[in-house]
C-alpha positions in Angstrom: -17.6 10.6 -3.6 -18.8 7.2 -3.5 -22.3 5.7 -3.3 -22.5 3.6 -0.5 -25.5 0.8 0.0 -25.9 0.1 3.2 -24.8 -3.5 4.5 -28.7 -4.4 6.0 -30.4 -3.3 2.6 -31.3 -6.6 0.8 -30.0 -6.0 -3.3 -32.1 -7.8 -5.3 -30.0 -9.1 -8.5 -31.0 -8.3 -12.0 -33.6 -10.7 -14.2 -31.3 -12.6 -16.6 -34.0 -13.5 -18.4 -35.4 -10.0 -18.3 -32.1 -8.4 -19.3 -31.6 -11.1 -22.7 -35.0 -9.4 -23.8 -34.2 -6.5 -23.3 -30.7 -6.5 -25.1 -32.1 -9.0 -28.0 -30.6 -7.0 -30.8 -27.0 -6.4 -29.1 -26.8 -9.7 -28.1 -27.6 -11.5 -31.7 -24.8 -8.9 -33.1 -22.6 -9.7 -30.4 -19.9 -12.4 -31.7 -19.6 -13.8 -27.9 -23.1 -14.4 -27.7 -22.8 -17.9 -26.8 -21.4 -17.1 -23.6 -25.0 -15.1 -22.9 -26.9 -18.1 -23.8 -28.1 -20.5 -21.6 -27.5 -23.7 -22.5 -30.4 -26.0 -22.3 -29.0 -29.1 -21.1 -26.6 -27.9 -18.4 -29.3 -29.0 -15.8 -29.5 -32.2 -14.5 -32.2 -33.5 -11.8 -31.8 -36.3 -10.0 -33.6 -37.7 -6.7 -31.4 -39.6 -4.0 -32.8 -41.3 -1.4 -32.1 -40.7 2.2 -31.8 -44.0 4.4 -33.6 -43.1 7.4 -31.6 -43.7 10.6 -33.7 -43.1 13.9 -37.0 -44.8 14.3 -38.5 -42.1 16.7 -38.4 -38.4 15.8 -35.4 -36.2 17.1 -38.1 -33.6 17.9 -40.5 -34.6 20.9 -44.0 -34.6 20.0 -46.1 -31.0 21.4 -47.1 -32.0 25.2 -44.5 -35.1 25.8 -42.5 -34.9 28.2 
């Protein structure tokens, strides 16, 4: 017999962070351990402007008609 979860029950996914801790020791005996790690300067953040294109709101103001 299977467990089931139903579909509208929200999973929440594990703590990666949580779970490194947690495993400390395997992982620094593990010889894949790189693969765990993450890697520091994979993220990149960058703003982009948006050029506006409308010079009145799409959404009417509360009372205008």
């Amino acid at each position: 017999m299977h467990s089931q979860i139903p579909l509208c029950d929200v999973v929440e996914p594990p703590d990666f962070e949580e779970l490194v801790a947690l495993y400390q020791n395997v992982i620094e005996r593990d010889p894949l351990r790189q693969i765990l790690e993450f890697p520091f300067d994979s993220i990149q953040l960058e703003h982009i402007r948006r050029c506006v294109r409308t010079f009145a709101p799409v959404i009417p103001e509360h009372g205008s008609a």
